[in-house]
C-alpha positions in Angstrom: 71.6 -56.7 62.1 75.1 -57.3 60.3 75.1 -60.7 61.0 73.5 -63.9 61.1 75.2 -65.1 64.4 74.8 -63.2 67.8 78.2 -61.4 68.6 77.4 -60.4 72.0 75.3 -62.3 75.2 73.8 -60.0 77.4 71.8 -60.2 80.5 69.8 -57.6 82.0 71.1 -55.9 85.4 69.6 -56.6 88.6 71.2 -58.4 91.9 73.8 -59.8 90.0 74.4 -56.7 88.0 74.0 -57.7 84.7 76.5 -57.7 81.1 77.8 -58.9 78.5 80.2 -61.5 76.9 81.5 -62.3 73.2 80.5 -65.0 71.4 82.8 -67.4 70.2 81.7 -65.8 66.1 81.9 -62.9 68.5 85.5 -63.4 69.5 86.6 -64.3 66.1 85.3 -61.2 64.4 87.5 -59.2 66.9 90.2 -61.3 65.9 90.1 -60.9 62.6 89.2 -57.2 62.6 92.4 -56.7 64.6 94.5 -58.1 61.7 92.9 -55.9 59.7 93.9 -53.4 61.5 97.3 -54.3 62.1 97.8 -54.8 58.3 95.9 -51.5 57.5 98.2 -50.3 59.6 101.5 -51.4 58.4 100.3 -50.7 54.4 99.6 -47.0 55.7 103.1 -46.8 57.0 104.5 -47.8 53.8 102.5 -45.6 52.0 103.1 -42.6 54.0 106.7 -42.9 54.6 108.0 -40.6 51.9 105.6 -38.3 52.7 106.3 -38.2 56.4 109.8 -37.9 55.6 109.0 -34.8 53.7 107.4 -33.2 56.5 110.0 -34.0 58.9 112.8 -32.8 56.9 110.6 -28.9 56.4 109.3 -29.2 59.8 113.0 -29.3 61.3 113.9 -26.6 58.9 111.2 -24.4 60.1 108.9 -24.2 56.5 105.7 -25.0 58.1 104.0 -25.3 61.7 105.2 -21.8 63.0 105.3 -18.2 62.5 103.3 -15.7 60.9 100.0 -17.0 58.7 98.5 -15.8 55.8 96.3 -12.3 55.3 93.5 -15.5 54.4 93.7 -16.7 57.5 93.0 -13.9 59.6 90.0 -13.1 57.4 88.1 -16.5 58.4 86.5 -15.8 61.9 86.8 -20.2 63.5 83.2 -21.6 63.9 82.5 -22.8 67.3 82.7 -26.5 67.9 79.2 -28.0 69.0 79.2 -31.5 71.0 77.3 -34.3 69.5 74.6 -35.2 71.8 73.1 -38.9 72.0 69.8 -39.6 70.5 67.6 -40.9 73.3 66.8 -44.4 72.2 
């Protein structure tokens, strides 16, 4: 448990079909965790802007993304990608 406060009611299913609701503490933790975000966000942007602009710039002058790759490349066989699969509870 993170917290000290329940974030989340729930009721079991049934007739009525069961859920769950926030909290109020519940409501304002996704509040706040969505300024965070936001601001995270926005200070990424800054951060990142010259360096986006960089890429921009040799992406529309064709130095990256396209054409023929490396001899090191075509010496590295891709692993397959396994799914995750969910732990039974």
């Amino acid at each position: 448990r993170a917290f000290d406060e329940r974030v989340v009611l729930s009721a079991k299913g049934g007739r009525g079909g069961g859920g769950a609701r926030l909290t109020p503490f519940g409501r304002l933790l996704v509040r706040v965790y969505r300024g965070f975000e936001a601001e995270l966000q926005r200070r990424a942007a800054r951060s990142f802007a010259a360096v986006a602009s960089r890429a921009q710039v040799r992406a529309a002058a064709g130095g990256s993304g396209g054409g023929k790759r490396g001899a090191a490349h075509r010496r590295r066989p891709r692993r397959p990608v396994t799914p995750l699969r969910a732990r039974p509870r």
